[in-house]
DSSP file (Angstrom, degrees, kcal/mol; ACC not computed):
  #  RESIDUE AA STRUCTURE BP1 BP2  ACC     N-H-->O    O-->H-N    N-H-->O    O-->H-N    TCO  KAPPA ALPHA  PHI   PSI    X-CA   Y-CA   Z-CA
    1    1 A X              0   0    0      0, 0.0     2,-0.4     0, 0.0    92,-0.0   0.000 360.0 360.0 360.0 135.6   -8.1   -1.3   17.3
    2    2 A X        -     0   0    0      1,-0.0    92,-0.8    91,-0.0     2,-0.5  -0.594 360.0-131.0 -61.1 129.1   -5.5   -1.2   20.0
    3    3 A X  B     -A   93   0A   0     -2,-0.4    90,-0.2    90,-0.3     2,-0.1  -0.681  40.4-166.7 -33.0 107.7   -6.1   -2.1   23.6
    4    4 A X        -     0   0    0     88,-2.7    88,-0.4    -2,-0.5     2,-0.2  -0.376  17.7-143.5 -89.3 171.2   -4.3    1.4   25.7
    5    5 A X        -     0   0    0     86,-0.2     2,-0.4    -2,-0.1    86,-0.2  -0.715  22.7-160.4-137.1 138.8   -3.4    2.0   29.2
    6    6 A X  E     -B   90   0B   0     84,-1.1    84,-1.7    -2,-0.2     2,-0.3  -0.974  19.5-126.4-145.2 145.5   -4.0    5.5   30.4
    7    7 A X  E     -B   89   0B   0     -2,-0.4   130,-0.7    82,-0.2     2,-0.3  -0.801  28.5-172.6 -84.4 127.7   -2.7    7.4   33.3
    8    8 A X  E     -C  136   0B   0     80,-2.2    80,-0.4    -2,-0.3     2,-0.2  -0.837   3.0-177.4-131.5 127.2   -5.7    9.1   35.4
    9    9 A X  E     -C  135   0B   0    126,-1.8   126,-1.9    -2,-0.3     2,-0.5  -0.535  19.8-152.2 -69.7 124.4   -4.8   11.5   38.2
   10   10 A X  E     -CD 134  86B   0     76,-2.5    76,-2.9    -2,-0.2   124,-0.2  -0.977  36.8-134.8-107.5 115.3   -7.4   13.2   40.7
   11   11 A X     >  -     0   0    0    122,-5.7     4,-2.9    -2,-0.5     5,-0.2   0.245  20.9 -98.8 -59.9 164.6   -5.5   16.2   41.4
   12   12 A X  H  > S+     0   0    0     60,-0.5     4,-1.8     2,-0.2     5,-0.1   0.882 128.7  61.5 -63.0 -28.5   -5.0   17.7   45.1
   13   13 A X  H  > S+     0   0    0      2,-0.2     4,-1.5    59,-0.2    -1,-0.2   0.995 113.4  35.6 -57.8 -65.8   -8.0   20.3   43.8
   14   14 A X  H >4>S+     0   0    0      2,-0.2     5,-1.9     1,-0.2     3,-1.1   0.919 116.5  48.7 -42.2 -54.0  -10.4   16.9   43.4
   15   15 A X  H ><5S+     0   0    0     -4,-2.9     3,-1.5     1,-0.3     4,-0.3   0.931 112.6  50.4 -80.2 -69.0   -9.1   15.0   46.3
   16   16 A X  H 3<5S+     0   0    0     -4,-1.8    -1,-0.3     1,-0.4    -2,-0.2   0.625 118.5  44.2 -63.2 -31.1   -9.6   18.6   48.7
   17   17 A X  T <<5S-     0   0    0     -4,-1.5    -1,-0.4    -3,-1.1    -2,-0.2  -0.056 112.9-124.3-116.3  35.6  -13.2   18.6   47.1
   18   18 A X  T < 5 +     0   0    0     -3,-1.5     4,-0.4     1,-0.1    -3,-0.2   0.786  65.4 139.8  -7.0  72.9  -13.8   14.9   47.7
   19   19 A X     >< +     0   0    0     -5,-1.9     4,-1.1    -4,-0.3     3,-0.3   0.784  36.1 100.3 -78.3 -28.3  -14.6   14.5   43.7
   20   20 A X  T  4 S+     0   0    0      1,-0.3     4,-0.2     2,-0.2    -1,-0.1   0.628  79.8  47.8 -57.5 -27.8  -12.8   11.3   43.4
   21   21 A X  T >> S+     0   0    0      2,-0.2     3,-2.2     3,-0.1     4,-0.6   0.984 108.6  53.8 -61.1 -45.6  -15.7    9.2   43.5
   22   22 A X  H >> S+     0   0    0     -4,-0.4     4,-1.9     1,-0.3     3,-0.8   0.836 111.4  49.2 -58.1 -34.2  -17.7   11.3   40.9
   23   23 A X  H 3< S+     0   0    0     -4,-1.1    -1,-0.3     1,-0.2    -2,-0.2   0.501 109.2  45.9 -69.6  -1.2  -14.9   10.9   38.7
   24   24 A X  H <> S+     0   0    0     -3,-2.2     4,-1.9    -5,-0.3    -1,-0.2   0.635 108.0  63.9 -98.7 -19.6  -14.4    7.0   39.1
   25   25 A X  H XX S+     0   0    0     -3,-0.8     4,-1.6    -4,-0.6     3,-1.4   0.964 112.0  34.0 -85.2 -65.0  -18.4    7.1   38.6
   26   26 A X  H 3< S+     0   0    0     -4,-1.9    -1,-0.3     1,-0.2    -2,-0.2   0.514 117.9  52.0 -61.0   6.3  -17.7    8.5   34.9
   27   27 A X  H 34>S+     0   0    0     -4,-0.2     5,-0.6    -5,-0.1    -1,-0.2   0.774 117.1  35.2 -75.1 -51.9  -14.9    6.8   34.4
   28   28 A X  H <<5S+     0   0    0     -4,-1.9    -2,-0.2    -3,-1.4    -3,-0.1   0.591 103.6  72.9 -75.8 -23.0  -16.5    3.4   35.4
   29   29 A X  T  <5S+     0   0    0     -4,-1.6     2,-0.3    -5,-0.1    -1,-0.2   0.156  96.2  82.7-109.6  12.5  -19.8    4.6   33.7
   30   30 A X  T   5S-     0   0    0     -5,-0.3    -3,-0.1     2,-0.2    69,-0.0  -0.800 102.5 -95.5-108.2 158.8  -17.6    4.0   30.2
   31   31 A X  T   5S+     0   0    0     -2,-0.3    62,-0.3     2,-0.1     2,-0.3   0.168  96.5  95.6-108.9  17.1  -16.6    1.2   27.9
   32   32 A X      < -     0   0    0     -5,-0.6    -2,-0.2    60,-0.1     2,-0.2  -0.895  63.5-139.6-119.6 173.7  -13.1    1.0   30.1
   33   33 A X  E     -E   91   0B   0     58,-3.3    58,-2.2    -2,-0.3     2,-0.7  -0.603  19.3-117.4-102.9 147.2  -12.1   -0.9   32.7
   34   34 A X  E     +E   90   0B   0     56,-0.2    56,-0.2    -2,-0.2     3,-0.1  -0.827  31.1 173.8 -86.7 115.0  -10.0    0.1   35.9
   35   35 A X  E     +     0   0B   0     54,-6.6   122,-1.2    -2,-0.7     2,-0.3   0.820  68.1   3.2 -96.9 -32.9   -6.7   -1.9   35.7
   36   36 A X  E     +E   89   0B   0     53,-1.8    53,-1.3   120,-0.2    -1,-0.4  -0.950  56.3 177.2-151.6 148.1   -5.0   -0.1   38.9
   37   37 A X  E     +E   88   0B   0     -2,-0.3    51,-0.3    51,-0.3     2,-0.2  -0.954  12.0 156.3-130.9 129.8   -5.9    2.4   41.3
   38   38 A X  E     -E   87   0B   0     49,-3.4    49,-2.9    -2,-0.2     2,-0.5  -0.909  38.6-123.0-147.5-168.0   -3.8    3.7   44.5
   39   39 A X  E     -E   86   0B   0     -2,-0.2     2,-0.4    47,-0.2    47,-0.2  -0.934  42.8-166.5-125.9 136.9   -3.7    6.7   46.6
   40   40 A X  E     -E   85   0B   0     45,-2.6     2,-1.4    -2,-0.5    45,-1.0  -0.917  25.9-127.9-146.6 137.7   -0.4    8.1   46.4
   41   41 A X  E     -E   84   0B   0     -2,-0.4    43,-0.2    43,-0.2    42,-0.2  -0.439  26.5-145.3 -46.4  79.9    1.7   10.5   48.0
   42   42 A X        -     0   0    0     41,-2.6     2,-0.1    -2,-1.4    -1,-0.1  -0.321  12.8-170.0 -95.0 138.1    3.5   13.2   45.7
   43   43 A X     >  -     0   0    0      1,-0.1     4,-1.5    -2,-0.1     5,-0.1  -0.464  48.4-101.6 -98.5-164.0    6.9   14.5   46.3
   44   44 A X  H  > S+     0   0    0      2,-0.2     4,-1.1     3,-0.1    -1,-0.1   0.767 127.5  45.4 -83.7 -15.8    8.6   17.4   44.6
   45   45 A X  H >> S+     0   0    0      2,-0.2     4,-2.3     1,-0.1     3,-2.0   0.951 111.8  51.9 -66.9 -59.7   10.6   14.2   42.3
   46   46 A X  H 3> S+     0   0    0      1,-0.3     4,-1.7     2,-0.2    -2,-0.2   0.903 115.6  37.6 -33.9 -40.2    7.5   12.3   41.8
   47   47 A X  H 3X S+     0   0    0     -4,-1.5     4,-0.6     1,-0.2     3,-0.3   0.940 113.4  56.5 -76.2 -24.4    5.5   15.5   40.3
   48   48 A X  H << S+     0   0    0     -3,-2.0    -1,-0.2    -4,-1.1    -2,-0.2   0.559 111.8  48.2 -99.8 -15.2    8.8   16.8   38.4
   49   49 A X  H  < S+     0   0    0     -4,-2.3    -1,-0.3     2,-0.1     4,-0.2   0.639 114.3  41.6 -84.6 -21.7    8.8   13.2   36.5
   50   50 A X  H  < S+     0   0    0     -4,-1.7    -2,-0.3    -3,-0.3    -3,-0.1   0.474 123.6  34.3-114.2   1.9    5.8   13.1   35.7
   51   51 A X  S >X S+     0   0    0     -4,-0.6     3,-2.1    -5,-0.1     4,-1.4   0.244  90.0 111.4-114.9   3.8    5.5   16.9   34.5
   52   52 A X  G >4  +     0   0    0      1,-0.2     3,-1.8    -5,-0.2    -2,-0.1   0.908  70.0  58.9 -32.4 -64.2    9.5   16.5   33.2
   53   53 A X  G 34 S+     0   0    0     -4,-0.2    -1,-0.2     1,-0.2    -2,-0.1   0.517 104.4  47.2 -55.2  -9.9    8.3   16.7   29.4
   54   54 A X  G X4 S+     0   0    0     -3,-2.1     3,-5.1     3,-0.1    -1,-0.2   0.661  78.6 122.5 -72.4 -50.3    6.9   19.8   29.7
   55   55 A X  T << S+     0   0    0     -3,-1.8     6,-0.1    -4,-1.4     3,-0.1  -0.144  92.2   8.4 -30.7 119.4    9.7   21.8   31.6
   56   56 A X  T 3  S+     0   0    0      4,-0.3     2,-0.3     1,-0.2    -1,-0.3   0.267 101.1 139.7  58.6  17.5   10.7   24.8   29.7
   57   57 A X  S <  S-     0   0    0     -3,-5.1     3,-0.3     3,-0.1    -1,-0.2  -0.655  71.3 -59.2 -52.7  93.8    7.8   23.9   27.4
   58   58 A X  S >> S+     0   0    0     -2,-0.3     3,-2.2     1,-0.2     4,-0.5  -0.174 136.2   7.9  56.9-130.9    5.5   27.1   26.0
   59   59 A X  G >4 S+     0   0    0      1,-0.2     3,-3.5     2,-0.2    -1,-0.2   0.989 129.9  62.8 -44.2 -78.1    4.2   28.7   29.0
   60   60 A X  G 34 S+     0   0    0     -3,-0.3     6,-0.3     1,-0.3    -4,-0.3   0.784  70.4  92.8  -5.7 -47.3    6.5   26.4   31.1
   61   61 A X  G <4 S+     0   0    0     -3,-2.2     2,-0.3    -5,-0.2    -1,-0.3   0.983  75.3  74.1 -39.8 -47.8    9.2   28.1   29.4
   62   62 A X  S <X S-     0   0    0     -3,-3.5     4,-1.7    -4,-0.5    -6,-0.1  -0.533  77.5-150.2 -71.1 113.1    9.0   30.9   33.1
   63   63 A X  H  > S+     0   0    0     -2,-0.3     4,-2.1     1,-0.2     5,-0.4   0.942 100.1  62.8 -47.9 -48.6   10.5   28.7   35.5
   64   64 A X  H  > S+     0   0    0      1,-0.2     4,-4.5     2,-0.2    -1,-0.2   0.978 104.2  45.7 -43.0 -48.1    8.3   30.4   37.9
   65   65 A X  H  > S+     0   0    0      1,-0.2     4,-2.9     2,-0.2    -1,-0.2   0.954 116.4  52.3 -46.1 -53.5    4.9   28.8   35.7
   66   66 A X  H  X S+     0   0    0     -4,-1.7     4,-1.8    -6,-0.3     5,-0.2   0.834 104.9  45.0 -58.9 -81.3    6.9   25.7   35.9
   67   67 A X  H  X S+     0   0    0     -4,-2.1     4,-3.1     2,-0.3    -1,-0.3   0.860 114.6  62.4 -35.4 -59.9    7.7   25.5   40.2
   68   68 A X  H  X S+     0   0    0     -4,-4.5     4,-3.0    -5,-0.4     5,-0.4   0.971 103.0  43.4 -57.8 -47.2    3.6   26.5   40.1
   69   69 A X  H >X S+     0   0    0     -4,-2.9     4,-2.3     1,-0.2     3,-0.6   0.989 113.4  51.0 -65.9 -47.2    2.6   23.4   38.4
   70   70 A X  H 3X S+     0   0    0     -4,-1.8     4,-1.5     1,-0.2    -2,-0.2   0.954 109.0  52.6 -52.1 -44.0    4.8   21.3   40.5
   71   71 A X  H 3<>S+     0   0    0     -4,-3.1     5,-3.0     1,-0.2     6,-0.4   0.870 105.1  50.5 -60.3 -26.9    3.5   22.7   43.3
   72   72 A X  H X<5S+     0   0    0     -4,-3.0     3,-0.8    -3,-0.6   -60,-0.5   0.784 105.6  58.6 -87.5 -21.1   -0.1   22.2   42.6
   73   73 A X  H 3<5S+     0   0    0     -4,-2.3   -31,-0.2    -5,-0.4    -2,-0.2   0.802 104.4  54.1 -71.5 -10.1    0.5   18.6   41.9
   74   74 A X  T 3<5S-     0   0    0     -4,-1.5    -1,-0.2    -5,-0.3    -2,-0.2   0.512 118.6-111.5 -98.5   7.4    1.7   18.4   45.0
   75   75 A X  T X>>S+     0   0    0     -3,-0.8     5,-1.1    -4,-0.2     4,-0.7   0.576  73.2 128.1  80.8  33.1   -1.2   19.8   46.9
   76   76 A X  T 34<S+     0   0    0     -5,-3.0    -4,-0.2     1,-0.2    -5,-0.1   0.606  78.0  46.8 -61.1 -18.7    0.4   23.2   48.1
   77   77 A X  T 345S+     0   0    0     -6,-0.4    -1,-0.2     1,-0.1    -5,-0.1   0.657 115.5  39.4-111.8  13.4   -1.9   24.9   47.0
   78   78 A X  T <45S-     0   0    0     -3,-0.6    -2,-0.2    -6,-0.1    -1,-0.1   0.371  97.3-120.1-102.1 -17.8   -4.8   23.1   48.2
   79   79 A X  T  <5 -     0   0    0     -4,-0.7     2,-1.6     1,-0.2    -3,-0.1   0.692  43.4-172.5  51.9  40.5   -3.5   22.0   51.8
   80   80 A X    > < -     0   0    0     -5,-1.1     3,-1.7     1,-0.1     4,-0.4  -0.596  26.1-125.5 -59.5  82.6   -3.9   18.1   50.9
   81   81 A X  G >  S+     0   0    0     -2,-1.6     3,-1.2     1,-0.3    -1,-0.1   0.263  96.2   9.1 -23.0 127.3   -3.3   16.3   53.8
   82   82 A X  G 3  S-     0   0    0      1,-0.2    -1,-0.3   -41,-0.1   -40,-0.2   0.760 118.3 -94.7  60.7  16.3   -0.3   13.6   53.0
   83   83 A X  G <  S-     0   0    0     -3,-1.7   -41,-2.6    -8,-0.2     2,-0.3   0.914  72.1-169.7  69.0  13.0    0.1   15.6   49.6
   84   84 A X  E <   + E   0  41B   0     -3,-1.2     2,-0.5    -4,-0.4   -43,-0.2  -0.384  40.1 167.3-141.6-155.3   -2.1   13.3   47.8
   85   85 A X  E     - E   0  40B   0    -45,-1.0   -45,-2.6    -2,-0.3     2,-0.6  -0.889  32.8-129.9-137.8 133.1   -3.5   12.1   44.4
   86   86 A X  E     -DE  10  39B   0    -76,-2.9   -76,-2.5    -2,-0.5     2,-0.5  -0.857  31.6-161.3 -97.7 132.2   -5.5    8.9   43.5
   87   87 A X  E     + E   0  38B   0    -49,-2.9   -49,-3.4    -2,-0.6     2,-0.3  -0.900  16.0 175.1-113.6 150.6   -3.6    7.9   40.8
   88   88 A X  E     - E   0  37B   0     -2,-0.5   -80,-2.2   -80,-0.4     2,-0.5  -0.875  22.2-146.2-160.8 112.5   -5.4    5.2   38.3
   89   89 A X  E     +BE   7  36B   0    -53,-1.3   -54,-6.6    -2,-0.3   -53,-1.8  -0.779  14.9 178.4-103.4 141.4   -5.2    3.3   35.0
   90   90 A X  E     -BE   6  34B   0    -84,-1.7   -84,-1.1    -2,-0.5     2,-0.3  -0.521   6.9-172.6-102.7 175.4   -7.9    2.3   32.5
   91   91 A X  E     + E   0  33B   0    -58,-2.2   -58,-3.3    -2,-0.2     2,-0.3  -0.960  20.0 113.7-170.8 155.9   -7.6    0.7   29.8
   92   92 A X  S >  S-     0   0    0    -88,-0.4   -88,-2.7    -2,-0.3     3,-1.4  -0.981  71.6 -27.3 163.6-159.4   -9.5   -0.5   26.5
   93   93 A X  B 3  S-A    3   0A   0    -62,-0.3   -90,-0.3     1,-0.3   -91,-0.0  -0.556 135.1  -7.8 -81.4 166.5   -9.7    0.0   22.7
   94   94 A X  T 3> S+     0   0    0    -92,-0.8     4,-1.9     1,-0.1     5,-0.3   0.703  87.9 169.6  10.0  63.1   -8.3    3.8   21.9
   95   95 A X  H <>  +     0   0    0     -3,-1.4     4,-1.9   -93,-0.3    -1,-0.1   0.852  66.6  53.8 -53.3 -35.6   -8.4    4.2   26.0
   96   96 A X  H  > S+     0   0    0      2,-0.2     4,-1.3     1,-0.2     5,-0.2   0.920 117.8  39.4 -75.3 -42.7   -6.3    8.0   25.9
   97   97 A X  H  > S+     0   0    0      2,-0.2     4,-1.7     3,-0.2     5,-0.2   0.980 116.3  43.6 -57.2 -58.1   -9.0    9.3   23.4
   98   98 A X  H  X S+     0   0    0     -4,-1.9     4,-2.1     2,-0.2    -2,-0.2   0.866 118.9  46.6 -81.8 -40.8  -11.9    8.0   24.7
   99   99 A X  H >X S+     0   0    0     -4,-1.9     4,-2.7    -5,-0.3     3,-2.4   0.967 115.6  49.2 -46.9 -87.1  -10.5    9.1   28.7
  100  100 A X  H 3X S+     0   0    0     -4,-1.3     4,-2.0    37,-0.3    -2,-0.2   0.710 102.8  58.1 -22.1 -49.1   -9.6   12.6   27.3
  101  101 A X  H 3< S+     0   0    0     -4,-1.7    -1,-0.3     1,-0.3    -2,-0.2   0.927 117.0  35.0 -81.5 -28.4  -13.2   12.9   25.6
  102  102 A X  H << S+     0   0    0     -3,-2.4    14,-1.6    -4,-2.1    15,-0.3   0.884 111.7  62.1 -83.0 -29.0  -14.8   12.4   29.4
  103  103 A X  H  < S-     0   0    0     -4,-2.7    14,-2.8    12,-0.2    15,-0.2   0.982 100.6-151.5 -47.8 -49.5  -11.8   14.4   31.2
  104  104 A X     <  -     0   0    0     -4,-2.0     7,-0.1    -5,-0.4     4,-0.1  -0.603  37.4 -27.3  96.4 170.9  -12.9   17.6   29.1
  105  105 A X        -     0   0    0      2,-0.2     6,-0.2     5,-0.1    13,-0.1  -0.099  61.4-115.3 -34.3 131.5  -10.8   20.4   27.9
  106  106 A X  S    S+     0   0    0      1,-0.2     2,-1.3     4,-0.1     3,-0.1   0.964 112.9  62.9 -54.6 -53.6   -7.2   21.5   30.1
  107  107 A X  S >> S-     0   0    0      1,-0.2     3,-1.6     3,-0.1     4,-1.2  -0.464  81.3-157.9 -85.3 117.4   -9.1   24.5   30.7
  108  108 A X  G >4 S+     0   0    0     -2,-1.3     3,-0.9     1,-0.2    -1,-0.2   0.971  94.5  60.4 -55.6 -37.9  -12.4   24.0   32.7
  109  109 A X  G 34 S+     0   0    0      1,-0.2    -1,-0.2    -3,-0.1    -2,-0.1   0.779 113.1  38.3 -65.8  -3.5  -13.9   27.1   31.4
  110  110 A X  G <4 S+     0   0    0     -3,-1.6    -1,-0.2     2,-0.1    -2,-0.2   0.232  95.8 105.4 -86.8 -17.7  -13.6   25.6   27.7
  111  111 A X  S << S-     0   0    0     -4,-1.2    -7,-0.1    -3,-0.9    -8,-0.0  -0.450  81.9-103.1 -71.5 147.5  -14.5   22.2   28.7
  112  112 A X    >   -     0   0    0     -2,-0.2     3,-1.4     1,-0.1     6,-0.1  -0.234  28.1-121.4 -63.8 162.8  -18.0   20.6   27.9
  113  113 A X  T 3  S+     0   0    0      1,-0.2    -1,-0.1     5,-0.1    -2,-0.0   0.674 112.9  59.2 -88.4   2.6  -20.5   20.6   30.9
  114  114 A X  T 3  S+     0   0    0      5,-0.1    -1,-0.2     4,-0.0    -2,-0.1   0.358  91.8  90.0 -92.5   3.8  -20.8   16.7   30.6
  115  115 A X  S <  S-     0   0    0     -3,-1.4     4,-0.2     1,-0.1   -12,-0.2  -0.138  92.6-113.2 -66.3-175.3  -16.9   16.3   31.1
  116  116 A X  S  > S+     0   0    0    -14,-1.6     4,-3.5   -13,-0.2     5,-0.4   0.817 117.4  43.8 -60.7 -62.9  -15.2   15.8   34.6
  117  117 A X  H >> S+     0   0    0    -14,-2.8     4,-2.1   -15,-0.3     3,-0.8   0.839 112.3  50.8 -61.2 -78.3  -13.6   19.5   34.0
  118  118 A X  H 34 S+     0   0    0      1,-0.3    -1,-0.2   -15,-0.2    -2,-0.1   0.447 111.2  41.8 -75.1   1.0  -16.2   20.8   32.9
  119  119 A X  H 34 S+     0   0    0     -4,-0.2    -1,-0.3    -3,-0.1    -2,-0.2   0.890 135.7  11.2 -76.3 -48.1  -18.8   19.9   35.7
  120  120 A X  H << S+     0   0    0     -4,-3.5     2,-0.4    -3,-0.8    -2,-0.2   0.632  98.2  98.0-131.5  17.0  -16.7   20.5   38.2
  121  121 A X     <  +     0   0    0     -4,-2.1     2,-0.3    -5,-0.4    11,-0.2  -0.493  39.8 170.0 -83.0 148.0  -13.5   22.3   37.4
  122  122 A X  E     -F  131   0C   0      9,-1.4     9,-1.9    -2,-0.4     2,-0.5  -0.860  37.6-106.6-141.0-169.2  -12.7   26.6   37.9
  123  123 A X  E     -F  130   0C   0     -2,-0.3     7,-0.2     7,-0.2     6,-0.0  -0.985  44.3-107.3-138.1 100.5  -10.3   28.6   37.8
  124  124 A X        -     0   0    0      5,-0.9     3,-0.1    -2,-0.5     6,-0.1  -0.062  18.5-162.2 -49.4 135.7   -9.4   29.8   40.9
  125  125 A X  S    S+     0   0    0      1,-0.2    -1,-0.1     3,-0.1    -3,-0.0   0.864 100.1  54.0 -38.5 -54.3  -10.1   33.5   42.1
  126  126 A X  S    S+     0   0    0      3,-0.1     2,-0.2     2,-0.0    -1,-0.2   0.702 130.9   1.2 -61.6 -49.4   -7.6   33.0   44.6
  127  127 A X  S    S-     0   0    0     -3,-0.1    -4,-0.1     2,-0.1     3,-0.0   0.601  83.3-122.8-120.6-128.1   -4.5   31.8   42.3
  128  128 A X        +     0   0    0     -2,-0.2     2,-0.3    -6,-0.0    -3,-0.1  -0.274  61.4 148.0 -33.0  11.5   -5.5   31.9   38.8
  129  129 A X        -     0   0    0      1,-0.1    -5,-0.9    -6,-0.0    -2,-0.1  -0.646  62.2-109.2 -66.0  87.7   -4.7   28.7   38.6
  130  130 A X  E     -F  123   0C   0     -2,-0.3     2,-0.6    -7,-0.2    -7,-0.2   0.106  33.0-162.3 -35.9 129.5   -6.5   26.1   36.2
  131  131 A X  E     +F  122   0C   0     -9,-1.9    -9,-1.4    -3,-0.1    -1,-0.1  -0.956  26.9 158.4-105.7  84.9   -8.5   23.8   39.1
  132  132 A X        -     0   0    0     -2,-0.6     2,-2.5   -11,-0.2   -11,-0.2   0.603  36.5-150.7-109.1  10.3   -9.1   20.9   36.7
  133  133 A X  S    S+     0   0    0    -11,-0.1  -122,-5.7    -3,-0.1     2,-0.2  -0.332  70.8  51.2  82.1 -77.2   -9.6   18.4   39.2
  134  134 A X  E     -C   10   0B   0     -2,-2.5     2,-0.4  -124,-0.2  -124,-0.2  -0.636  58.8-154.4 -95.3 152.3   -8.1   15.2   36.7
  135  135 A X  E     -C    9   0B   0   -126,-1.9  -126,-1.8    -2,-0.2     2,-0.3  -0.962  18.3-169.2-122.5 161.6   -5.0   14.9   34.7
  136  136 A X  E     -C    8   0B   0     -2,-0.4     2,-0.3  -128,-0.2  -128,-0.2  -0.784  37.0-100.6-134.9 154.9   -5.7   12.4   31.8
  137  137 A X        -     0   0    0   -130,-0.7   -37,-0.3    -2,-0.3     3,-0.1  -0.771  27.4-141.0 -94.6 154.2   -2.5   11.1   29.7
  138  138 A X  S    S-     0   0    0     -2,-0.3     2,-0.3     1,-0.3    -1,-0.1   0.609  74.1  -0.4-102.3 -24.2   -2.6   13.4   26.3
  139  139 A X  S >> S-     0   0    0    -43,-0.0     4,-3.8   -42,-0.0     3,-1.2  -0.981  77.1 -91.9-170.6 167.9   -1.4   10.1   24.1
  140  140 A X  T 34 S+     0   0    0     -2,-0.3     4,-0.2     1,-0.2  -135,-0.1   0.561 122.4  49.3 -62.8 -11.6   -0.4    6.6   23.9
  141  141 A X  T 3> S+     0   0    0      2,-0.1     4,-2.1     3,-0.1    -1,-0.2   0.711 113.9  42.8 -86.3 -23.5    3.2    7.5   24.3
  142  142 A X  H <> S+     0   0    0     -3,-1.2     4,-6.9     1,-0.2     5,-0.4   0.917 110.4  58.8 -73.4 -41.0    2.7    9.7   27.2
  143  143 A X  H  X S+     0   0    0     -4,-3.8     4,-1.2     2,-0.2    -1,-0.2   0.774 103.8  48.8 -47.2 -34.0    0.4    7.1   28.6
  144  144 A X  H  > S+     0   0    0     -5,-0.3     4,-1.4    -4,-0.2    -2,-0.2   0.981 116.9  50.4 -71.9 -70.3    3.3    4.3   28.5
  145  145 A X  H >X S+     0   0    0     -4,-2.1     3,-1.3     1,-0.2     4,-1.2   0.758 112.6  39.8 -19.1 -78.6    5.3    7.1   30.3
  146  146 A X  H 3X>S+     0   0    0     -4,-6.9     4,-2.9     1,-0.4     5,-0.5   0.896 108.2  57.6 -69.2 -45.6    3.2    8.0   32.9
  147  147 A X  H 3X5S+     0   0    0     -4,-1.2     4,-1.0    -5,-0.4    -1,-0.4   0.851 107.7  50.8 -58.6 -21.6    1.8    4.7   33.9
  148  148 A X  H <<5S+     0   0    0     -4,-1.4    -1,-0.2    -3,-1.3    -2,-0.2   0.966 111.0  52.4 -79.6 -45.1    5.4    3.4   34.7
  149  149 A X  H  <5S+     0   0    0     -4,-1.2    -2,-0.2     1,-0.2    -1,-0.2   0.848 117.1  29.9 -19.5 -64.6    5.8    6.2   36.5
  150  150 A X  H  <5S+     0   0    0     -4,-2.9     2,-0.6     1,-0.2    -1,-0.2   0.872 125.4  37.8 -80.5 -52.4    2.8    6.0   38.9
  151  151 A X     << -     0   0    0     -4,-1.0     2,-0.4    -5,-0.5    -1,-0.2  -0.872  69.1-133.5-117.3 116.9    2.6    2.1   38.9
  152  152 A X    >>  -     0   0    0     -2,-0.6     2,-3.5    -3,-0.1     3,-2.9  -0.654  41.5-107.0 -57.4 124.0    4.8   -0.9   38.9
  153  153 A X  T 34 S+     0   0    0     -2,-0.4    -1,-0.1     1,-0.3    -5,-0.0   0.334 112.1  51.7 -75.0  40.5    4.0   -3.1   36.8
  154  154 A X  T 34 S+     0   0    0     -2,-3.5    -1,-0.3     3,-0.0    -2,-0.0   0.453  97.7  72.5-120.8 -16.7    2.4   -6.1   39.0
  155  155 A X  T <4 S+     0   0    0     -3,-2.9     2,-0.3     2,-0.0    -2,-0.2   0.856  81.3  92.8 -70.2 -15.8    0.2   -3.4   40.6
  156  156 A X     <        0   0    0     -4,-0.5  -120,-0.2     1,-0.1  -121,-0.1  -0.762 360.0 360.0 -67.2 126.9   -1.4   -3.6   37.2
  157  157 A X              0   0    0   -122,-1.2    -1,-0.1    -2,-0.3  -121,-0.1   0.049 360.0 360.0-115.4 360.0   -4.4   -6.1   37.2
């Protein structure tokens, strides 16, 4: 089995609902290790690199859908003081599967109730807007992606 690296995000919804520990606890409370953690700032580049592969993508295809998602990674719609995100990689054997299977389901109402989404993600009233708390990398190529993205690599441990 390979050793991964996986990208995990606590979104401007988590960080606004001070989740980020509970998610480090089930994160940690798993058979991977945390190789980097920071707190990071997002601007409208940062979020529009790291959601690039997606752009005009399914739903994405409406620019409008598109501009929304950037905007919630960037805490607009959350009023997230500094904009920001604890961004964090784990790593261990099949790390993006085994992350994903505690992250839960994109949608929280479809997620299991022992995930991250599904304990503590909604769907806002307000926006309609998936609240999922974490973003989790989806595979071991996106996972290479995103962690160069988020992290340089000496920040890595």
């Amino acid at each position: 089995m390979a050793i991964e690296k996986t990208l995990i995000l606590v979104k401007p919804d988590g960080m606004q609902r001070r989740l980020a520990g509970l998610c480090i606890d089930r994160l940690d409370n798993s058979p991977f290790e945390m190789a980097a953690a920071k707190v990071v700032s997002v601007t409208e580049e940062l979020a529009r690199k790291h959601y690039a592969l997606l752009e005009g993508q399914g739903v994405f295809a409406d620019k409008t859908k598109y501009q929304q998602l950037i905007n919630f990674l960037k805490g607009d719609y959350n009023n997230v003081p500094g904009r920001r995100v604890l961004a964090m990689v784990y790593r261990g054997e099949n790390a993006v599967k085994g992350v994903r299977e505690i992250v839960g389901a994109t949608n929280p109402e479809a997620a299991a109730p022992g995930t991250i989404r599904g304990a503590f993600g909604r769907v806002s009233a307000r926006t309609g807007i998936f609240e999922n708390v974490v973003h989790a990398s989806g595979n071991a190529e996106e996972a290479e992606r995103e962690v160069a993205i988020w992290f340089r690599p000496e920040e890595l441990a």
